[in-house]
C-alpha positions as CSV (number, residue, x, y, z in Angstrom):
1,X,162.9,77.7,41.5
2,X,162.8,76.2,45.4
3,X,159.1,75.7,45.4
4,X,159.3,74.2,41.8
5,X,161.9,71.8,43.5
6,X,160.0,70.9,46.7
7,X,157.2,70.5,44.3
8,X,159.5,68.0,42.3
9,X,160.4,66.3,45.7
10,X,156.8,65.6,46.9
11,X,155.7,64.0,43.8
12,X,158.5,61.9,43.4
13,X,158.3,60.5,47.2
14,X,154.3,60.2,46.0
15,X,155.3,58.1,43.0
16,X,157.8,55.8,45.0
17,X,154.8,55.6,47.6
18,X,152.9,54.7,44.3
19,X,155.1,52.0,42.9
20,X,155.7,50.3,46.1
21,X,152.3,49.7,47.0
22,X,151.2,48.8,43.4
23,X,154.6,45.9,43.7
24,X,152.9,44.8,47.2
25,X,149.5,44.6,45.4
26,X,151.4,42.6,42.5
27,X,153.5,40.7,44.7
28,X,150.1,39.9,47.0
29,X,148.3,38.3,43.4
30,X,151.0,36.6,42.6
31,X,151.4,34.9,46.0
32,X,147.9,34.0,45.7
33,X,147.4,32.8,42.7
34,X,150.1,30.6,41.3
35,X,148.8,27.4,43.4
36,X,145.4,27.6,40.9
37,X,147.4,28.4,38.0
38,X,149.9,25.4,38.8
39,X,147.3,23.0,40.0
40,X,145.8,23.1,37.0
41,X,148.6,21.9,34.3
42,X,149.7,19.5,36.5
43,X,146.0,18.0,36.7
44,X,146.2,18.0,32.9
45,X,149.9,16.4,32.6
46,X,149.4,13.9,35.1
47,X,146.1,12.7,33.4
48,X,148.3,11.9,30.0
49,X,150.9,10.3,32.2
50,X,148.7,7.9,33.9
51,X,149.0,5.9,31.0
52,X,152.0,4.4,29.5
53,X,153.0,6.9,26.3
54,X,153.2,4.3,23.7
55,X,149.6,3.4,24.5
56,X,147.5,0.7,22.6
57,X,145.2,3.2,20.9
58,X,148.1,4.8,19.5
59,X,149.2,1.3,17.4
């Protein structure tokens, strides 16, 4: 029952290890990436915007 319990106790310290590397991976993608994902839309919205809404093409 002991050893069954140390056993328990190793893989759960091995599956926080896990978890916290696998956020700090996440966490390092996310850092990284959001300036190309957020560049982009705001390319596209400011494109639109440039001119006025009620443009002539729409009359």
């Amino acid at each position: 029952n002991l050893v069954r319990k140390l056993d328990n106790a190793e893989e759960r310290a091995e599956c926080k290890k896990l978890k916290k590397e696998l956020e700090e991976t996440r966490g390092f993608v996310f850092e990284e990436r959001p300036n190309e994902a957020i560049d982009v839309p705001v390319e596209d919205e400011e494109s639109p915007s440039s001119e006025p809404r009620g443009s002539p093409r729409d009359t």
